[in-house]
C-alpha positions in Angstrom: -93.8 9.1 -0.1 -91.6 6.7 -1.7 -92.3 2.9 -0.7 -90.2 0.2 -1.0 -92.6 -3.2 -1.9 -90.1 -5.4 -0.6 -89.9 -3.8 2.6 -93.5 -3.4 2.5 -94.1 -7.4 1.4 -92.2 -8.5 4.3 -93.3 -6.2 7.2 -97.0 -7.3 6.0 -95.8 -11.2 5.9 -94.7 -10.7 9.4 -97.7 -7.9 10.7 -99.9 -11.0 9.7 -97.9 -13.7 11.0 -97.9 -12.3 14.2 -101.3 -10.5 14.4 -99.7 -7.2 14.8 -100.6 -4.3 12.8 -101.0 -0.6 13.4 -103.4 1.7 13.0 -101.5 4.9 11.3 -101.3 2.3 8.3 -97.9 1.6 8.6 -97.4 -1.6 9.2 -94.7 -3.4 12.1 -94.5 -5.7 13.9 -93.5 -5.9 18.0 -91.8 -7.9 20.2 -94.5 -7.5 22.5 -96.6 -10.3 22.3 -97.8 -9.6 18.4 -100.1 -6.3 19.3 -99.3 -3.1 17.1 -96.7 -0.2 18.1 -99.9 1.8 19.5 -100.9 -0.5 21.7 -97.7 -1.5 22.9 -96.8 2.0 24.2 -99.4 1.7 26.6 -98.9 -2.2 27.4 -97.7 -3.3 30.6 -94.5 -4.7 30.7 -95.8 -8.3 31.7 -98.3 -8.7 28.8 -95.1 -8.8 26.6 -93.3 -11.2 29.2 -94.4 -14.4 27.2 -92.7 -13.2 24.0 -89.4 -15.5 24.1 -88.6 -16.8 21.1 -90.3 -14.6 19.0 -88.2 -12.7 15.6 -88.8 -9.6 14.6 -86.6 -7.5 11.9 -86.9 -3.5 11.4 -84.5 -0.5 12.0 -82.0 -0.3 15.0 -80.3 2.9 16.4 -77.9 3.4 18.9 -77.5 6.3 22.0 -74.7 6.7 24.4 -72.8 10.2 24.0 -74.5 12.4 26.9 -76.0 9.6 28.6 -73.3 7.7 30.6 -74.5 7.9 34.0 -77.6 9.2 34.0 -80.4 6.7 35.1 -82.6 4.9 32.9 -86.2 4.1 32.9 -85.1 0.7 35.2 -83.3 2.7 37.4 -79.7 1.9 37.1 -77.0 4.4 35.8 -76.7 3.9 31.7 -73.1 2.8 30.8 -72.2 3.3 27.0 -70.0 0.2 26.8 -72.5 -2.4 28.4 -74.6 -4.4 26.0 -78.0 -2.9 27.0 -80.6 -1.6 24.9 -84.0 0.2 25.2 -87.2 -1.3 23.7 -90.8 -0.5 24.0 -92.5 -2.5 25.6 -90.1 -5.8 27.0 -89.9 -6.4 30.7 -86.9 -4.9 32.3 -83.8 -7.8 32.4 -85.3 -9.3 28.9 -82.1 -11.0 27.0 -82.2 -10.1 23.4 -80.0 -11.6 20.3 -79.6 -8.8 17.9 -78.4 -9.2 14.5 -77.1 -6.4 12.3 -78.3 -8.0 8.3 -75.4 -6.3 6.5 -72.4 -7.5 8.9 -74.2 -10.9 10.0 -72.7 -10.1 13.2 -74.9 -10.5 16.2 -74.7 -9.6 20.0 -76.6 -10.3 23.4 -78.1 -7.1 25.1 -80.2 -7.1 28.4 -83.0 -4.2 28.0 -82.7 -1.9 30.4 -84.8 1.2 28.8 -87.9 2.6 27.3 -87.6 3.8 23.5 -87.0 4.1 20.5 -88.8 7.7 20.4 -87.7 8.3 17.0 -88.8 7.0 14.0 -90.1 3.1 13.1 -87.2 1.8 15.0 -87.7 -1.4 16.7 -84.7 -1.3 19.1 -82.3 1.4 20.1 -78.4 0.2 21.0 -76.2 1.3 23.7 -72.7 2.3 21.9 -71.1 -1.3 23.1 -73.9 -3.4 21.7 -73.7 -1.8 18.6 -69.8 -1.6 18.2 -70.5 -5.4 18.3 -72.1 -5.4 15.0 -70.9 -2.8 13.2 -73.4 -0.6 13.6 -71.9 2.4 15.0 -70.4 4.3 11.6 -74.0 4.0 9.9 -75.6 4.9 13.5 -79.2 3.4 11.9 -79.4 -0.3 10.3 -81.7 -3.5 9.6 -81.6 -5.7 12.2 -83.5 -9.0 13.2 -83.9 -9.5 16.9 -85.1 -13.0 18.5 -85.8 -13.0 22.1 -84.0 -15.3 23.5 -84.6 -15.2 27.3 -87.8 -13.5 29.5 -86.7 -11.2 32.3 -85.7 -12.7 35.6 
């Protein structure tokens, strides 16, 4: 497995900076209060709701096609074109400020479902949020992501 050291450097500098570290040996860190990717899966949503203001960078996705309508793990309908997203661990109505690091465009979404499931990705777009900042052509891209209010 090719590693990039960079990438590597940096995920460390921020796995110790916020305690967070996993135990497959990859490291990343999670907007979920500083604990590793294994432990946040089986967190409870309120032991991440002190995490404003916290930045994190890794990989960001986006879903829509084949979802519109259908609920999502909060219970409302998914809509595409709303600014939502899905994240691991953060409490339901948590604001996030997403920014794609090739356009330097950024964009507000409200998390309103569970996931990524695929990968190391940190966040996973609806198709509105990520038309924002250019990530739709690519469909996968670095991002940073700053909490920037707690759920209501």
């Amino acid at each position: 497995m090719k590693v990039n050291l960079r990438n590597a450097a940096l995920t460390a500098a921020i796995c110790m900076t916020l305690g967070a570290c996993n135990t497959v040996g990859k490291q990343k860190a999670d907007l979920s209060g500083g604990q590793s990717v294994a432990a946040a899966a089986v967190a409870s949503p309120k032991d991440s709701a002190k995490a404003e203001g916290r930045k994190v960078s890794g990989r960001a996705s986006w879903y829509g096609p084949g979802f519109h309508g259908r609920k999502t793990a909060s219970g409302e309908r998914f809509n595409p074109s709303d600014h939502t997203a899905a994240h691991r661990t953060l409490p339901f109505g948590t604001k996030v400020l997403v920014e794609n690091a090739s356009t330097g465009r950024s964009v507000i979404v409200r998390i309103n479902d569970r996931g990524p499931f695929h990968g190391n990705r940190v966040i996973d777009l609806s198709r509105g949020a990520a038309q924002s900042i250019g990530l739709t052509g690519a469909g996968v891209g670095d991002v940073s992501m700053t909490v920037i209010a707690n759920a209501d």
